[in-house]
VOZA-354354 format. One record per residue (C-alpha): residue number from 1; residue in one letter; x negated, y, z negated. Coordinates in steps of 0.5 Angstrom, whole numbers. Layout:
% VOZA-354354
<atom nr="NUM" rest="A" xx="X" yy="Y" zz="Z"/>
...
***
This chain:
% VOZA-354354
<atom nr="1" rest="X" xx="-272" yy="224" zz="-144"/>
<atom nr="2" rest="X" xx="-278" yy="222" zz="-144"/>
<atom nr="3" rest="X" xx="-285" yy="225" zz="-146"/>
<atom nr="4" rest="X" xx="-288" yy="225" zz="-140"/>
<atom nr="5" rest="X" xx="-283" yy="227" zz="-135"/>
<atom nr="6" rest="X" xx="-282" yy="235" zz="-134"/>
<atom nr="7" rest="X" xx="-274" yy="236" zz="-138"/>
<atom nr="8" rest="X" xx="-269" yy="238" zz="-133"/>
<atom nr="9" rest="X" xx="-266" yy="244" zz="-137"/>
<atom nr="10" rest="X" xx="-260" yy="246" zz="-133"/>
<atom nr="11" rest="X" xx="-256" yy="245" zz="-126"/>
<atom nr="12" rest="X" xx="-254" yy="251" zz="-122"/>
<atom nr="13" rest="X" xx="-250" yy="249" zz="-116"/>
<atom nr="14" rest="X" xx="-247" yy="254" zz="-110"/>
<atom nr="15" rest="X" xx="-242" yy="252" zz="-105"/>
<atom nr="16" rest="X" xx="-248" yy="250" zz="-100"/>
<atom nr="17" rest="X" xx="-254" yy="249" zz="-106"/>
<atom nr="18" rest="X" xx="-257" yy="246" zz="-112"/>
<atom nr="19" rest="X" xx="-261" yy="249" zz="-117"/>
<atom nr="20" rest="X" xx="-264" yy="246" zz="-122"/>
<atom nr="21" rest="X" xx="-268" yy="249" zz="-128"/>
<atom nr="22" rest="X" xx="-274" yy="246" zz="-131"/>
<atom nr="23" rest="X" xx="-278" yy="246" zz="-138"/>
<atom nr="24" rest="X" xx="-284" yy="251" zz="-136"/>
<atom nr="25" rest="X" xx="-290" yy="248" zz="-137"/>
<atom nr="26" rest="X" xx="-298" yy="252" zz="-137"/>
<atom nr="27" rest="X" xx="-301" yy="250" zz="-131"/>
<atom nr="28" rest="X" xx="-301" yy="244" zz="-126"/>
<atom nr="29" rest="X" xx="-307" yy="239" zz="-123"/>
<atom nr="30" rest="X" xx="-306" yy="242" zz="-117"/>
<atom nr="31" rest="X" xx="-308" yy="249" zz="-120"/>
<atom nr="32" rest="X" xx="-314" yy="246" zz="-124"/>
<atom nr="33" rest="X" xx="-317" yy="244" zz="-119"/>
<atom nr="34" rest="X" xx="-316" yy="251" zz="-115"/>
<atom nr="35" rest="X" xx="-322" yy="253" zz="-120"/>
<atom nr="36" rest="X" xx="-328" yy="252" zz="-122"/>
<atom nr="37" rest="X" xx="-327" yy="247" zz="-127"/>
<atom nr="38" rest="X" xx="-332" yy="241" zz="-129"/>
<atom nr="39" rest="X" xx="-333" yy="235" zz="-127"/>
<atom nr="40" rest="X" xx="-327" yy="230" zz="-128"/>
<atom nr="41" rest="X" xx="-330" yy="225" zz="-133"/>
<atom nr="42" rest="X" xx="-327" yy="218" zz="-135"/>
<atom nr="43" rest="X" xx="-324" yy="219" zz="-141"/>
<atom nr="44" rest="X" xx="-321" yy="224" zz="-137"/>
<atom nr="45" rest="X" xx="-319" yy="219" zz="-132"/>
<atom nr="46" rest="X" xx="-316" yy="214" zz="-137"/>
<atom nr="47" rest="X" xx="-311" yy="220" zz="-141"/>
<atom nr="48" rest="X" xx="-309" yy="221" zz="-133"/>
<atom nr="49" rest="X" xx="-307" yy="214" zz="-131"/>
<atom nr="50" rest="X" xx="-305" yy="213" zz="-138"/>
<atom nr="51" rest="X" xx="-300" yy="218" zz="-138"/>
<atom nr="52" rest="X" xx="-297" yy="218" zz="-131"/>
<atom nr="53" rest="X" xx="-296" yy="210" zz="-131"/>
<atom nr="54" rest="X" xx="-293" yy="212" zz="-138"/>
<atom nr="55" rest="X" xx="-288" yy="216" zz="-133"/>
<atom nr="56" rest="X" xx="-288" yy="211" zz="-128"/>
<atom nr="57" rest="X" xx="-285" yy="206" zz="-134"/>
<atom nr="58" rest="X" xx="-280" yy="210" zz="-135"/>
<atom nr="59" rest="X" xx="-278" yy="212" zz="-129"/>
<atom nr="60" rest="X" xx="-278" yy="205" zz="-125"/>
<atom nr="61" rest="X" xx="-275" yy="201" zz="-132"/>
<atom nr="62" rest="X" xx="-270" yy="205" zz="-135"/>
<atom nr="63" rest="X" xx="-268" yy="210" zz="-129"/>
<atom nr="64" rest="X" xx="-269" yy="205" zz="-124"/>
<atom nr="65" rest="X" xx="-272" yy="211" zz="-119"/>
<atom nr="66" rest="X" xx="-278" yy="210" zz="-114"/>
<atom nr="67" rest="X" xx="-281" yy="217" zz="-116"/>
<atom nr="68" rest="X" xx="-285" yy="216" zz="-109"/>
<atom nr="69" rest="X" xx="-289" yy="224" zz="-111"/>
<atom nr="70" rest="X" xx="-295" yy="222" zz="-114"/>
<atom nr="71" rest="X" xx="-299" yy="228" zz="-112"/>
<atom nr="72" rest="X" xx="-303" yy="235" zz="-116"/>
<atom nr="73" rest="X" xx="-297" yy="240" zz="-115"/>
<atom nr="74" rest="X" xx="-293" yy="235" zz="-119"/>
<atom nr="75" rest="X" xx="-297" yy="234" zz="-125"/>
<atom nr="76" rest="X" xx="-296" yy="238" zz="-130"/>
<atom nr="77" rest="X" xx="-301" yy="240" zz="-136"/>
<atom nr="78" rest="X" xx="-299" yy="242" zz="-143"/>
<atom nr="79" rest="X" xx="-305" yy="245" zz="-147"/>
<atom nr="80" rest="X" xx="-300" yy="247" zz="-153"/>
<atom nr="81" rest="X" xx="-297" yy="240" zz="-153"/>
<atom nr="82" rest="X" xx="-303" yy="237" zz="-151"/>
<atom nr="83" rest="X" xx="-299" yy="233" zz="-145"/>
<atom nr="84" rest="X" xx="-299" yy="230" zz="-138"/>
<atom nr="85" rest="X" xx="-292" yy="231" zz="-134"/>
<atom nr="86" rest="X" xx="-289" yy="228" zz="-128"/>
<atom nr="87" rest="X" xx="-284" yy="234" zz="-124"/>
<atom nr="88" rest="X" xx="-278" yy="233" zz="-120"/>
<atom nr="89" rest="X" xx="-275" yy="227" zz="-122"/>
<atom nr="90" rest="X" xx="-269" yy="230" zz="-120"/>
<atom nr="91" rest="X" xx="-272" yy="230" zz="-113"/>
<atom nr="92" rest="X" xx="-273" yy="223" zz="-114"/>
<atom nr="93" rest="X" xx="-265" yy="221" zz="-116"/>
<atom nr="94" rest="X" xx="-262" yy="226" zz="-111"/>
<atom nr="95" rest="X" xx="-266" yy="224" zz="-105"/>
<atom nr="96" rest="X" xx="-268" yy="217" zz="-107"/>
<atom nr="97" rest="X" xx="-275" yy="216" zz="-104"/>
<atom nr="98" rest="X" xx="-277" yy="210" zz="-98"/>
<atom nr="99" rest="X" xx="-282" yy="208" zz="-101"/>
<atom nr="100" rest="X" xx="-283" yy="203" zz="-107"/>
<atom nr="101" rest="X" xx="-285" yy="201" zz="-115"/>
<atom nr="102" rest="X" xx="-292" yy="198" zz="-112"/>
<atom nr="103" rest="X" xx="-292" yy="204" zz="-109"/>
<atom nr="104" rest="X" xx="-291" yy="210" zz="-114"/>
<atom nr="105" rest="X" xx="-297" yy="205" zz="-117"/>
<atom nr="106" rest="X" xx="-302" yy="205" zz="-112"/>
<atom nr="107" rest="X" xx="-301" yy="213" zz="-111"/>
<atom nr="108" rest="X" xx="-303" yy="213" zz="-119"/>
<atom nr="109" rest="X" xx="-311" yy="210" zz="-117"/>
<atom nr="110" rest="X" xx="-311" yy="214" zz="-111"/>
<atom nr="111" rest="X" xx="-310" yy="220" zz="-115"/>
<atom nr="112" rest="X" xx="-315" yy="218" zz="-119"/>
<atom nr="113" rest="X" xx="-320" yy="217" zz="-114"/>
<atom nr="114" rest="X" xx="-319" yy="223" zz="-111"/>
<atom nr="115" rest="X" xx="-320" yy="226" zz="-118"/>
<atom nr="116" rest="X" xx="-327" yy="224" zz="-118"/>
<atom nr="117" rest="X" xx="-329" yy="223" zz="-112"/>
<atom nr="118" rest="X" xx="-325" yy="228" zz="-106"/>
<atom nr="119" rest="X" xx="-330" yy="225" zz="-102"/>
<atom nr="120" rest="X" xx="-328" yy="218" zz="-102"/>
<atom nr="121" rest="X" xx="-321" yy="219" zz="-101"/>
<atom nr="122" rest="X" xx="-321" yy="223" zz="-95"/>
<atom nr="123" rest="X" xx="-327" yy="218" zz="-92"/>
<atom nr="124" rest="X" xx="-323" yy="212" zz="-93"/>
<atom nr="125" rest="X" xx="-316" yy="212" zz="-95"/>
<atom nr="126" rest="X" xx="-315" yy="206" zz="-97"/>
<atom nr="127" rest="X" xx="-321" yy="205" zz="-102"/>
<atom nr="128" rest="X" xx="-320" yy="204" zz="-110"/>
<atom nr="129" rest="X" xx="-326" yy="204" zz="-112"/>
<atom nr="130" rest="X" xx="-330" yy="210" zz="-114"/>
<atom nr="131" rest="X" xx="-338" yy="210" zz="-111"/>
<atom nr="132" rest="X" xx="-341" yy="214" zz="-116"/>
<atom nr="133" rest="X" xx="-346" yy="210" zz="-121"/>
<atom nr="134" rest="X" xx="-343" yy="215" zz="-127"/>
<atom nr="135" rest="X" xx="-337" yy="211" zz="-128"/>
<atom nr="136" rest="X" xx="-336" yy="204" zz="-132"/>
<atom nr="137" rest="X" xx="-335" yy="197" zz="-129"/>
<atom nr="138" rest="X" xx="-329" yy="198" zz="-133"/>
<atom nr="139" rest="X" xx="-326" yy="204" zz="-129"/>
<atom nr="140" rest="X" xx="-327" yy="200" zz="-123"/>
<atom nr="141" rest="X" xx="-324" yy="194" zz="-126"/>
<atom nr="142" rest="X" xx="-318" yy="198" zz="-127"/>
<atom nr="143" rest="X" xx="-317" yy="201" zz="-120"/>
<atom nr="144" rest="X" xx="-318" yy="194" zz="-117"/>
<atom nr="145" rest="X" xx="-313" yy="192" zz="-122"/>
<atom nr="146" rest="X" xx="-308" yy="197" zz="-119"/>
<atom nr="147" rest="X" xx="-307" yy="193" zz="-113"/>
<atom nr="148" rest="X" xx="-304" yy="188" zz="-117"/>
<atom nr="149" rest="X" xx="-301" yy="188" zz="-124"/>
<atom nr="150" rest="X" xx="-295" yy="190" zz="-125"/>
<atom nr="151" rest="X" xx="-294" yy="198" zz="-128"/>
<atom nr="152" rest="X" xx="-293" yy="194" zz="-135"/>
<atom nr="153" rest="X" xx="-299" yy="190" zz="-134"/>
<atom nr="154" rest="X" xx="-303" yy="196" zz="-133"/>
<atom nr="155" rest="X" xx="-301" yy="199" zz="-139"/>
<atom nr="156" rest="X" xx="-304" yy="194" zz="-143"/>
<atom nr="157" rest="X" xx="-311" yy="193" zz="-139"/>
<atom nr="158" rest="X" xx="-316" yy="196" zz="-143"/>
<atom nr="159" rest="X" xx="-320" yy="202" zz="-140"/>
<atom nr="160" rest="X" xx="-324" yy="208" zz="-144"/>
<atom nr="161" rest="X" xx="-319" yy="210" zz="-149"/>
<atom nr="162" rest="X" xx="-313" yy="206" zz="-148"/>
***
C-alpha cells in the first residue's frame, strides 16, 4: 500500500477471467485534459513528477515491478485527499512490462512535456526540454536531469516545491 498508488480492493476470478476491484477515485488527467482547464503551471508540474516518481519508488524498490503505463488515463486525482495516483498496477505484476526502470522514468518527463506543451511531444518525441519562455531553468533542468539521475536522485533535486 502506498500513498500514491490506486489500492486494489479485491479480486474476483472466473473460470476464464480476473476481475480486480480498485478504490474509486474523482477524476483521471486524461479527463481534465478533455476540458477546458487552465493552463498547466510549474508548480502544477513539479506536485505531478513529484508524486509520480514517488509512485515509481515504490513500485521499481519495494514491488521490484517496471509499471511501464505512464500515461493520462492512468493518473488519477483525488480532490478530497488532495492526491496523485498511479492505476493498475495490478497489470503490471500480472502482465510484467518489456520495458524498463529508466524507462517508466523517462515516460515521467515526457508526460510533463506533454502536459505543457502538446505540441513539443507530438514534433518531437524525444525532446525533454520545454520551449516556452514561461518555465524556469530549473524545470528545464530538471527534465534534462530525467535522462540521467536515478529515480531516487530525482526525488531529491530541487525544483519548484520539492
Amino acid at each position: 500500500k502506498h500513498k500514491n498508488v490506486v489500492q486494489l480492493l479485491d479480486i474476483f476470478t472466473g473460470p476464464l477471467s480476473v476481475h480486480l476491484v480498485y478504490e474509486s477515485l474523482e477524476v483521471s488527467l486524461h479527463q481534465i485534459q478533455a476540458t477546458n482547464t487552465p493552463d498547466i503551471t510549474e508548480i502544477d508540474l513539479a506536485i505531478f513528477a513529484k508524486e509520480i516518481l514517488q509512485a515509481l519508488e515504490y513500485m521499481h524498490c519495494v514491488l521490484g515491478i517496471v509499471y511501464g503505463q505512464i500515461n493520462p488515463r492512468n493518473i488519477l486525482l483525488s480532490f478530497n485527499s488532495c492526491e496523485i495516483k498511479l492505476a493498475n498496477i495490478a497489470i503490471s505484476v500480472l502482465q510484467p512490462q518489456q520495458k524498463s526502470f529508466k524507462a517508466d522514468i523517462r515516460s515521467v518527463g515526457t508526460l510533463l512535456v506533454a502536459l505543457k506543451e502538446p505540441g513539443t511531444i507530438m514534433c518531437n518525441p524525444e525532446s525533454l526540454e520545454l520551449k516556452t519562455d514561461d518555465v524556469s531553468d530549473l524545470c528545464n533542468h530538471f527534465l534534462q536531469q530525467i535522462e540521467s539521475l536515478s529515480l531516487r536522485g530525482l526525488l531529491k533535486v530541487s525544483f519548484a516545491l520539492f
